[in-house]
C-alpha positions in Angstrom: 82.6 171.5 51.6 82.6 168.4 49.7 80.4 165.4 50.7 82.1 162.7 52.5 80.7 160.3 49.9 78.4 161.2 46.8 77.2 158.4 43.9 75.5 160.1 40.9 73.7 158.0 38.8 74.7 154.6 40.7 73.7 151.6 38.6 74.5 147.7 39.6 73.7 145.0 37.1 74.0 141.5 37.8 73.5 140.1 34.5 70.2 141.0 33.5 69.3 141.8 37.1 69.1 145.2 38.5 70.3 145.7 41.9 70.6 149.3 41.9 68.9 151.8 39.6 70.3 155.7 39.0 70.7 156.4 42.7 71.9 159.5 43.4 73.0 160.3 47.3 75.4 162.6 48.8 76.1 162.2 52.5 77.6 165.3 54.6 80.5 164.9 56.9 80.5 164.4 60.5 76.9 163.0 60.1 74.9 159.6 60.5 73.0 158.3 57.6 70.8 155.5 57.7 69.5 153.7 54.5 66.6 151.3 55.2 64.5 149.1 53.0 63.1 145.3 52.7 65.2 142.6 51.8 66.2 142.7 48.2 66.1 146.7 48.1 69.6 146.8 47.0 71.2 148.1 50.4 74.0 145.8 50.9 74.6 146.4 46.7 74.8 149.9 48.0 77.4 149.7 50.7 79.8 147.0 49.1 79.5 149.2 46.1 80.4 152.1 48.3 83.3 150.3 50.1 84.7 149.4 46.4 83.9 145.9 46.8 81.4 146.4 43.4 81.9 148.0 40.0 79.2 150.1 38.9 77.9 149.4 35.6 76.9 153.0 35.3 77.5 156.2 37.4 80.1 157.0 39.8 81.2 156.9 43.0 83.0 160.0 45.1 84.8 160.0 48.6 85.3 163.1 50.0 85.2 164.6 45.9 87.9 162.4 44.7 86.5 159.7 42.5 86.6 155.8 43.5 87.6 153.1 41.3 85.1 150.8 41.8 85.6 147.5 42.2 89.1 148.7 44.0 88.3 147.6 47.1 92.0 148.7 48.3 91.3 152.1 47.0 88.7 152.8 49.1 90.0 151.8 52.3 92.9 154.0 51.3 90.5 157.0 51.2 89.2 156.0 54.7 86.1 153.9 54.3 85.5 151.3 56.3 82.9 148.4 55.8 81.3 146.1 58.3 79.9 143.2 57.2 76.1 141.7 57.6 78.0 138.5 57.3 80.9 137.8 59.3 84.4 137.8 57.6 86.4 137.3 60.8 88.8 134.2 60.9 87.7 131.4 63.0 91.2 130.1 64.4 92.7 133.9 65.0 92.1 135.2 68.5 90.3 138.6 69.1 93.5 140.3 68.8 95.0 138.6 66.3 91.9 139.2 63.8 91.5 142.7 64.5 95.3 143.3 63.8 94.3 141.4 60.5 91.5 143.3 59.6 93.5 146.6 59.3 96.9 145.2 58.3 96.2 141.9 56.5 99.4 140.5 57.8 98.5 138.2 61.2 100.9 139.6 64.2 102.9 140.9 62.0 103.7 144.4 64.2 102.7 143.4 67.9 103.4 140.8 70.3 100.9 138.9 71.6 100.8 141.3 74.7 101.3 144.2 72.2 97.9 143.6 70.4 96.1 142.9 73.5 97.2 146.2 75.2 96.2 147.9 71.6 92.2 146.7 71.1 91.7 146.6 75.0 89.6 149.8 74.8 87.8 149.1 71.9 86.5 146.0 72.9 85.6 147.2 76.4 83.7 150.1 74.6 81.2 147.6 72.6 80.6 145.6 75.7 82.9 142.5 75.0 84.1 141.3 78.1 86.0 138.4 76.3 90.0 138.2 76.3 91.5 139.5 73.7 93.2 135.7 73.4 89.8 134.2 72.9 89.6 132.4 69.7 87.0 133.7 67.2 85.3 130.1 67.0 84.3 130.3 70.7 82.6 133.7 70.7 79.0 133.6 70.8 77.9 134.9 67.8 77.1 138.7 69.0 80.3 138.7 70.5 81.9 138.3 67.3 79.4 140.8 65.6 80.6 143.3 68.6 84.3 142.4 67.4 84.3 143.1 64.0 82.5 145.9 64.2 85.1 147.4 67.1 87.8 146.0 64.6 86.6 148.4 61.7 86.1 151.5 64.4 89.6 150.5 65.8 91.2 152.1 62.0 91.8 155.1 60.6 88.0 155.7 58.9 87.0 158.7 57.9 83.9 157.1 56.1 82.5 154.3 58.7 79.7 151.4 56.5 77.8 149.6 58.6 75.7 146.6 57.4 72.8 145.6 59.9 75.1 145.8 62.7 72.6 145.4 65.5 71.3 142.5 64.2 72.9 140.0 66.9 73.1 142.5 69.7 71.2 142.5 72.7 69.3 146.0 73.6 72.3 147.3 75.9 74.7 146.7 73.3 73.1 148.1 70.6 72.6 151.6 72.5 76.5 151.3 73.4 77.4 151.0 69.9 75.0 154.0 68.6 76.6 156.0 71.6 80.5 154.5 70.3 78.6 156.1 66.8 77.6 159.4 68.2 80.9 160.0 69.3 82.6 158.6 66.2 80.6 161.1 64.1 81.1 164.2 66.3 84.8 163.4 66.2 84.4 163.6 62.5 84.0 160.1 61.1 80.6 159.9 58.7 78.5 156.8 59.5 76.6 155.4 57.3 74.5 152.6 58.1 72.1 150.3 57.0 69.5 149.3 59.6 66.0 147.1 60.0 64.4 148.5 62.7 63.1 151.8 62.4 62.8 152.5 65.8 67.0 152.1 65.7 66.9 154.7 63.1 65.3 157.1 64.6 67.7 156.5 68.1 71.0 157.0 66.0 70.1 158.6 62.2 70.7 162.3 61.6 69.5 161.4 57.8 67.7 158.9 56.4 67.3 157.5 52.9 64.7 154.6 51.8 65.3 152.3 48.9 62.9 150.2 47.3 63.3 148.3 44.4 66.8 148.8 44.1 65.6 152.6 43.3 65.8 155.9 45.8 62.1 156.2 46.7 63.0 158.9 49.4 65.7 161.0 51.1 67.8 162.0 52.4 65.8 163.2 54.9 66.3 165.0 58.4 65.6 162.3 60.7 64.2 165.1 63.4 61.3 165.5 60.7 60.5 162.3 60.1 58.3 159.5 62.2 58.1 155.6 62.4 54.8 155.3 60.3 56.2 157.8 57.2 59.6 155.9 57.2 57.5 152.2 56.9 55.2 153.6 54.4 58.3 154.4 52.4 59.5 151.2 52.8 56.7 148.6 51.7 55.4 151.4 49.0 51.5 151.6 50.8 50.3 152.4 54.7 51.3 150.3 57.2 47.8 149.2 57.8 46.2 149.0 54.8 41.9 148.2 54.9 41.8 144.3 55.3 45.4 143.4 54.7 45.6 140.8 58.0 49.2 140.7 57.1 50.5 143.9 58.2 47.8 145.4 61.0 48.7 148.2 62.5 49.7 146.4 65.7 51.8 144.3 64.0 53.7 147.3 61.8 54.0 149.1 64.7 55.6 146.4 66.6 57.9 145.8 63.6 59.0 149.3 63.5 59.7 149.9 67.4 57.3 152.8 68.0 55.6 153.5 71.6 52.7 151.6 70.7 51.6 149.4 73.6 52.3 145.8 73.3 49.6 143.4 73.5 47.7 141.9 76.5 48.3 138.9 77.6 46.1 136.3 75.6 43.6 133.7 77.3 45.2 130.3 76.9 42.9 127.6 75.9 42.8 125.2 78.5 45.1 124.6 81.2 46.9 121.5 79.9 50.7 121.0 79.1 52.1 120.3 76.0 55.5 120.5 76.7 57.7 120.9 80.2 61.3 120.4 81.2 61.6 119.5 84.8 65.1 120.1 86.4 67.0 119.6 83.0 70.2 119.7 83.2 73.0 119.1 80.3 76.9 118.7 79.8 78.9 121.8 77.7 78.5 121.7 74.3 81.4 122.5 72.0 80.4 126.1 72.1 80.3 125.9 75.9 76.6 126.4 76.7 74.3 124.0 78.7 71.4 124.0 81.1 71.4 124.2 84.3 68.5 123.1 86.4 65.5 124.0 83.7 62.0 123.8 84.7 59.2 125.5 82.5 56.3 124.1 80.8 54.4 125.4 77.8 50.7 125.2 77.7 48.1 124.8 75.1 46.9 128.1 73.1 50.4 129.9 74.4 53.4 131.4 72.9 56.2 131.1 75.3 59.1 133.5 74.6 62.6 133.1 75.4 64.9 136.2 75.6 68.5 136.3 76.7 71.7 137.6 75.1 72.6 135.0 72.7 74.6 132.1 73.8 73.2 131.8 77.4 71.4 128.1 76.4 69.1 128.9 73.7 70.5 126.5 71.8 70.6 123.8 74.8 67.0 124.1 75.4 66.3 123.1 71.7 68.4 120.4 71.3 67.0 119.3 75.4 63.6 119.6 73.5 64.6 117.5 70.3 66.3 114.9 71.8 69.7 116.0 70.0 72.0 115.9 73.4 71.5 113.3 76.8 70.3 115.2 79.8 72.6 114.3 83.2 69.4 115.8 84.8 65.6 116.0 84.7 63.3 114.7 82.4 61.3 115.9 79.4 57.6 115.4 78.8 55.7 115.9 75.2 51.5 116.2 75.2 51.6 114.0 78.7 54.2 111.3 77.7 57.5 111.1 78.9 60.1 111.2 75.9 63.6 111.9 77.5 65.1 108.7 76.3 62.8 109.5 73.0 65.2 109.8 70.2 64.0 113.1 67.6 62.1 111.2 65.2 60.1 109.8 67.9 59.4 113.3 69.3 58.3 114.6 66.2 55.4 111.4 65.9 54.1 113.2 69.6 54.2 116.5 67.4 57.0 118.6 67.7 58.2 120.7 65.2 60.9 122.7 64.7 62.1 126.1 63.0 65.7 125.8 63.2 68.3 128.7 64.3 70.0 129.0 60.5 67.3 128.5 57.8 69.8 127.4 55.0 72.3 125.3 56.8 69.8 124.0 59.5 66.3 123.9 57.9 67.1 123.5 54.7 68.9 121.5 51.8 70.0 124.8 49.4 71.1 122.9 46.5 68.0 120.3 46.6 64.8 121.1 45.0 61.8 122.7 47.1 59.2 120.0 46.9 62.4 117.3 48.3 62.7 120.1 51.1 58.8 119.6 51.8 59.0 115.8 52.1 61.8 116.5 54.2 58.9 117.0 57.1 58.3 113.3 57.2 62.2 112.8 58.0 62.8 110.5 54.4 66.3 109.8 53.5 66.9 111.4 50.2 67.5 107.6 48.8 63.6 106.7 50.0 62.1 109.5 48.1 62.2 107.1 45.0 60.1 104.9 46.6 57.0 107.4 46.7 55.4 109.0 44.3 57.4 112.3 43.5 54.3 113.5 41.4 52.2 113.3 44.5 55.1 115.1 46.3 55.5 118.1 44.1 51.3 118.3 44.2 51.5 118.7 48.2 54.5 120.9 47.5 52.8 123.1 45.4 49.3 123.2 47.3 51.4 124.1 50.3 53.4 127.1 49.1 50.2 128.7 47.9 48.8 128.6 50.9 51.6 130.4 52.5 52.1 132.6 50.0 55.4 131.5 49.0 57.0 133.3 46.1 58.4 130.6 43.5 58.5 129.8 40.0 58.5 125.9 40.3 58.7 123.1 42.8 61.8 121.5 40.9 64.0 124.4 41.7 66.7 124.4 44.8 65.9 126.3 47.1 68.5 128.6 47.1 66.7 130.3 44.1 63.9 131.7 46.9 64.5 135.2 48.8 65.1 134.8 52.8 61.6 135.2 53.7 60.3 132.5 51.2 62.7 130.2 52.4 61.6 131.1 55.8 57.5 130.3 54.6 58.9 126.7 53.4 59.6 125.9 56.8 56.5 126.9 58.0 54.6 125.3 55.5 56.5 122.0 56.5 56.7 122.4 60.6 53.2 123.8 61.1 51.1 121.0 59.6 47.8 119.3 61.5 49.6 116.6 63.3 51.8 119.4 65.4 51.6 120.0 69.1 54.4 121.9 70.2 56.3 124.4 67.8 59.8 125.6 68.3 60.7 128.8 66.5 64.1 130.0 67.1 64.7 133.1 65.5 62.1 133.2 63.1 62.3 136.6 61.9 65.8 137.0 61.7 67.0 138.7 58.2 63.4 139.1 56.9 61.8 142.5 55.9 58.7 144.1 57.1 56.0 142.2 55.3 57.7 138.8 55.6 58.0 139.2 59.4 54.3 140.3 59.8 53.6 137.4 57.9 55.3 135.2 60.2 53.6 136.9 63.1 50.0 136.5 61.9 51.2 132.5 61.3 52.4 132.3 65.5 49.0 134.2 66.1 46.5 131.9 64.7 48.5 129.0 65.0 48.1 129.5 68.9 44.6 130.3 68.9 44.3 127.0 67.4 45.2 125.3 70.8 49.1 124.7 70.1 51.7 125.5 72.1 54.5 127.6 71.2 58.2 128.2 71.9 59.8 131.5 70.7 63.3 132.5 70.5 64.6 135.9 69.5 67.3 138.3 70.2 64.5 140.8 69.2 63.2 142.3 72.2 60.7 144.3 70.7 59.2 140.9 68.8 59.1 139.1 72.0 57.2 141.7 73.8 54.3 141.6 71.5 54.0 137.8 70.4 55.0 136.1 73.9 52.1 135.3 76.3 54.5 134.5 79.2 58.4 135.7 79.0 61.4 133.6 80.5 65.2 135.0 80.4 67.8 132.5 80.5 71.8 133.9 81.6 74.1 131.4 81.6 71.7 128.5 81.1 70.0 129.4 84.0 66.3 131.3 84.2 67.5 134.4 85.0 63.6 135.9 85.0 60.0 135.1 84.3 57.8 137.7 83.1 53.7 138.7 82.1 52.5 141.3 80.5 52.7 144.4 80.0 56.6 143.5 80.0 59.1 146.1 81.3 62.4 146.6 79.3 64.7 147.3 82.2 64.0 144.8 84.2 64.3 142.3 81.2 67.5 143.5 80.2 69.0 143.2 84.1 67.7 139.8 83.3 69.7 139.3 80.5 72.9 140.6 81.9 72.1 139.0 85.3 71.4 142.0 87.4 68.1 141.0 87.6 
């Protein structure tokens, strides 16, 4: 029987940059494959390449044994593969119908009424867990509502070869184990998955192969997933033992926290005194444009503690920043920083009491791409762009530099933009700007999002010591598994509301009724 897709020899050059070197994979039919690896391993090369969407520069490509044009994006779909995006490609003005009819025909309501297309995608939308109408506009989904759409858009054709791009990335627990079910059953009813996934503890839920890359080369695999364990498939991935002697990078807590195996999450750590530096008291705010607000918040966040925040994305997280910051008026309550009442404060005054901020999107939100990195630095004291001139840029680029050594950031000069730095390095920037001396209360929304094993333990041991300093910490993640072994104290928040508050050792069912109010 002939694979259901084979590349011999697969080669991707960018320039003089490698992506992909000689990789060689077959994948049998009516099976799930999962490829793993850190960021910059060449996996989304792999599956656009795979989909057509890349010519190779050497090798070849085969679905089901016929040969793929590469580059021939149209070809491939033709032979049945299907390719779901990391990023998302649906159209922000169509509704949920109307994009999914789109996706498959590329001709907007071209075949169906209105009714027509609703009646059609019903089920597959009900399958992922979207309980949205199918005349929802795209723009105001939450964003893993729209990652649960386009993935039900690609399962809703006719795919004999399904790609999936970190599709769990923006789903909350109970989704992600209704799409690996939705998967399951795809594969038995002869559709081949193949699917690129961070966590490994995901992998080992939904793979029946896996293959590592590293380096844009094939450093193992495909392997039966029934033969392999958590710590093997990590020690492929970074290239050494997931807890190297004196690394305090990548313990063997933190590794096996990053990789989702049973290992028990942390105790609850002593906080160092019993002082405030942060609370809400009965906030309450209008809808945003995306719809979300608070309703009648009250928490406070003490010295020497990591609060976490867990919820299904678009149930206030982004409220109870901007409450925090100063960045929307409060019709209720009343918001207190280090003892001092700021709720009329406007952010810049905040941010003189000591709060910081790692924003939700790193390169729209927490940093200027096209500017250079030392301006994205300075950036910490709030200057305009036209003030910069009137300090001394030398001294600037100096800090700059001393700063990004100290965290480790990869970079080849101050004076280049910071689009030129990998996810995690532009991820360390913003540390090395947010968590300086003068800070008090540290918001981290989604800190780990996108970044690859070592980055993320990086980020980790940061929260850790940065705590046991005596600050006070806000994290918020759509990754349960992160929350459960960084957060001293755990609050849920459904529909703006807390839904739950939580100690360790934390139980996963009751945190996710929490999430889905059931709680």
């Amino acid at each position: 029987m002939s694979a259901a897709l084979a590349c011999d020899g697969l080669t991707i050059r960018f320039g003089a940059f490698t992506a992909l070197s000689a990789v060689s994979l077959s994948f049998a039919p009516r099976q799930i494959h999962a490829v793993c690896g850190q960021n910059g391993a060449g996996k989304t090369t792999f599956a656009r390449a795979c989909a057509g969407l890349l010519a190779p520069s050497a090798g070849t490509i085969q679905i089901g044994g016929n040969p793929l044009r590469g580059g021939h994006v149209k070809d491939a779909r033709a032979a049945g593969v299907e390719l779901v995006h990391q990023s998302f490609a649906l159209p922000p003005s169509f509704t949920i119908a109307e994009a999914m009819e789109f996706g498959l025909t590329g001709k907007r309501g071209a075949v169906f009424t209105r009714r027509g297309l609703q009646a059609r995608w019903r089920g597959h939308l009900e399958a992922l867990g979207v309980d949205a109408k199918p005349s929802t506009r795209i723009r105001d989904l939450p964003v893993e509502t729209q990652q649960a759409v386009e993935i039900a858009r690609a399962l809703a054709g006719d795919a004999r070869v399904l790609i999936l791009d970190e599709p769990t990335a923006v789903l909350a627990p109970a989704a992600a184990e209704a799409l690996f079910e939705r998967l399951k059953r795809l594969r038995d009813s002869g559709v081949t998955v193949l699917i690129i996934l961070h966590k490994i503890r995901e992998v080992l839920a939904v793979a029946d192969t896996v293959s590592v890359l590293r380096g844009g080369k094939l450093v193992a695999g495909p392997d039966d997933a029934a033969s392999l364990t958590a710590a093997r498939i990590a020690t492929a991935i970074i290239g050494h033992s997931p807890a190297p002697a004196g690394d305090s990078a990548e313990t063997a807590e933190d590794i096996g926290a990053l990789v989702g195996t049973d290992l028990p999450h942390g105790h609850r750590h002593t906080l160092t005194g019993p002082r405030s530096v942060a609370a809400l008291t009965g906030v309450t705010t209008r809808p945003g444009a995306d719809g979300q607000s608070l309703q009648n918040i009250t928490l406070t966040v003490g010295a020497g503690e990591i609060l976490g925040i867990a919820g299904v994305e678009g149930n206030g997280q982004r409220p109870l920043v901007e409450a925090l910051a100063g960045l929307v008026p409060l019709t209720e309550g009343s918001v207190t920083l280090d003892g001092a009442t700021v709720t009329d404060l406007p952010l810049a005054e905040r941010r003189k009491r000591g709060l910081r901020i790692i924003p939700f999107e790193r390169n729209t939100e927490g940093l200027s791409l096209s500017s250079p990195l030392w301006e994205n630095f300075a950036a910490r004291s709030l200057l305009a762009k036209s003030a910069l001139s009137l300090i001394d840029p030398a001294a600037l680029r100096r800090a700059a530099h001393k700063a990004f050594q100290s965290w480790d950031v990869r970079f080849t000069s101050v004076d280049n933009p910071a689009r030129s730095l990998s996810g995690g390095n532009a991820q360390k920037v913003i540390l090395s700007r947010e968590m300086d001396a003068e800070a008090k209360l540290i918001i981290l929304a989604q800190p780990t999002r996108g970044l690859d094993l070592g980055a993320t333990a990086f980020v980790w041991q940061a929260m850790r010591e940065t705590r046991d300093r005596g600050l006070g910490l806000i994290l918020i993640s759509s990754d349960l598994d992160e929350l459960f072994d960084i957060s001293d104290r755990l609050i849920v928040l459904q529909g703006g509301r807390i839904a739950g508050q939580f100690a360790p050792p934390y139980d996963l069912g009751r945190v996710g009724s929490a999430m889905v109010g059931e709680h």
